[in-house]
C-alpha positions as a LaTeX table, in Angstrom:
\begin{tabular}{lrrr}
\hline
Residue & $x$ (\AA) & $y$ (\AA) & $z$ (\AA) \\
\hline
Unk1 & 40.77 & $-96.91$ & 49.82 \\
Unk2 & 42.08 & $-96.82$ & 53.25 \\
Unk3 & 41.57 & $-99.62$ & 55.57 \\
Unk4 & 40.57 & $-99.33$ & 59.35 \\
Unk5 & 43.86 & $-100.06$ & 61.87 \\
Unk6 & 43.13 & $-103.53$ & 63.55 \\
Unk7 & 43.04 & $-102.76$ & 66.86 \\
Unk8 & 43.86 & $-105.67$ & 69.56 \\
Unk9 & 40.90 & $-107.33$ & 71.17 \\
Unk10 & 40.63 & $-106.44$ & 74.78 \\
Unk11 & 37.93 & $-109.89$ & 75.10 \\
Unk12 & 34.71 & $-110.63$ & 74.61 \\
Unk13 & 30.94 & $-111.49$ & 76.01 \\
Unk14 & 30.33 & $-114.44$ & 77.42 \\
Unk15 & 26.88 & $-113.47$ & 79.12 \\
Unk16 & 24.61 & $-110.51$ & 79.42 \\
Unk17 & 22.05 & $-110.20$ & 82.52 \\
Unk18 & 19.26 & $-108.04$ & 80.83 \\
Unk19 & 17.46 & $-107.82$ & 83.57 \\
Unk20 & 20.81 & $-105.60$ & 85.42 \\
Unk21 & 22.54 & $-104.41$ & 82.08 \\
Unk22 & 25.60 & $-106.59$ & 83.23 \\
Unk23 & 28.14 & $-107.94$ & 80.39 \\
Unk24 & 30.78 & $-111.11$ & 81.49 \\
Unk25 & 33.64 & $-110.71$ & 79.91 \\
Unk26 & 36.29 & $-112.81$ & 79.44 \\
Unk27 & 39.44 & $-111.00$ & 79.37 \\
Unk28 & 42.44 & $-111.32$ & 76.35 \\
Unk29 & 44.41 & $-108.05$ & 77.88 \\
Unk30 & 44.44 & $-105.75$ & 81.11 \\
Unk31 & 41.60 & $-103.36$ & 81.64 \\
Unk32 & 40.83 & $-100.85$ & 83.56 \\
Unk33 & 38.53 & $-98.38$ & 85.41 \\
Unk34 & 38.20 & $-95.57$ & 82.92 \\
Unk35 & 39.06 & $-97.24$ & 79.92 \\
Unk36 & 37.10 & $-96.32$ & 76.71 \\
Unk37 & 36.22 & $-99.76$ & 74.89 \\
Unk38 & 33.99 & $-100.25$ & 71.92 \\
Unk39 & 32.05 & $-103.51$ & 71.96 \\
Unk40 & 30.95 & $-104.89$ & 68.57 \\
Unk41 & 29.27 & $-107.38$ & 67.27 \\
Unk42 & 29.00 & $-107.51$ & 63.36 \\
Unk43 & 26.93 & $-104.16$ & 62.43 \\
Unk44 & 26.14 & $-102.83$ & 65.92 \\
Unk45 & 28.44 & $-101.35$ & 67.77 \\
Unk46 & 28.99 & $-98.45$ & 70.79 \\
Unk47 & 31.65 & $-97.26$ & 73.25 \\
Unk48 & 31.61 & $-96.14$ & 76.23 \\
Unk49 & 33.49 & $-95.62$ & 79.48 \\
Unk50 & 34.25 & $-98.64$ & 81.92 \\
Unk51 & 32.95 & $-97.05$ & 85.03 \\
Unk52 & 33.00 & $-100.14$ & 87.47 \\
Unk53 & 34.63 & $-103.77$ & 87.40 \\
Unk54 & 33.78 & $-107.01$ & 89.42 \\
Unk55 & 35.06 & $-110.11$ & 89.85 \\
Unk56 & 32.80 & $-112.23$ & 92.14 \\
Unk57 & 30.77 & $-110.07$ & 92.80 \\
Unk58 & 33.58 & $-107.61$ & 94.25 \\
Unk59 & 34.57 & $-104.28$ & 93.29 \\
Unk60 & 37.99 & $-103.94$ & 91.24 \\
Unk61 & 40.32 & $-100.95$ & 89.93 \\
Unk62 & 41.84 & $-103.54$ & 87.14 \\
Unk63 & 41.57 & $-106.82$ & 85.98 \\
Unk64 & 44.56 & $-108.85$ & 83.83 \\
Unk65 & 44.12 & $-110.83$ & 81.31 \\
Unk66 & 42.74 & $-114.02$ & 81.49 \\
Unk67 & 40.10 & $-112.96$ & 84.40 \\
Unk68 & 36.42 & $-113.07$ & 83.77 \\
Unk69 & 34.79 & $-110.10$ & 84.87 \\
Unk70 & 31.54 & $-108.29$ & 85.11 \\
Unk71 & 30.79 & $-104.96$ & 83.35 \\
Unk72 & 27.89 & $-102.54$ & 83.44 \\
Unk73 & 26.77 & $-101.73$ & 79.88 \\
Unk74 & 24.85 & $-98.85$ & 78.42 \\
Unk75 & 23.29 & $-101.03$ & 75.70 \\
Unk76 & 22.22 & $-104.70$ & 75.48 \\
Unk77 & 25.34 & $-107.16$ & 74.24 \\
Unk78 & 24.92 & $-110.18$ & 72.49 \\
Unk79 & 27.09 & $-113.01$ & 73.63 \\
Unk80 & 30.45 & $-113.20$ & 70.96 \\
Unk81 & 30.34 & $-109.99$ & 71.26 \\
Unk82 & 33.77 & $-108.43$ & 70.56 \\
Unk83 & 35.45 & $-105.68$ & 72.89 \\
Unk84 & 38.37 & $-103.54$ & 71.54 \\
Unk85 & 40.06 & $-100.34$ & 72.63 \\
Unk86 & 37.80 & $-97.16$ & 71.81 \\
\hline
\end{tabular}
């Protein structure tokens, strides 16, 4: 039985505006416009493409870790939710 690589936790949800499709994440490495993550949370998960990054409310390229930042999602996230490297 082979057993999935661990990949390293790029952060996780720490709110979800339904009402705009808009995760907060709070950020334990760099990311990126045009990064693929996968967000998971136990069961559910799906990837996609980070298309656009704020920080207050302002446009960014990349954020480092440790910054909270705000992500459009394609799916509802729960908060906990886990993001990795897709």
């Amino acid at each position: 039985m082979l057993k999935k690589a661990r990949k390293k936790s790029i952060g996780k949800v720490v709110h979800y505006y339904d009402k705009i499709g808009v995760a907060i994440l709070e950020l334990a490495s760099p990311l990126k416009v045009g990064d693929a993550v996968l967000f998971q949370h136990g069961e559910q998960e799906f990837t996609q493409t980070v298309d656009s990054l704020q920080v207050d409310h302002e446009g960014i390229k990349k954020a480092k870790k440790g910054q909270v930042v705000g992500l459009k999602v394609g799916e509802p996230v729960k908060e906990g939710t886990v993001v990795l490297p897709a």
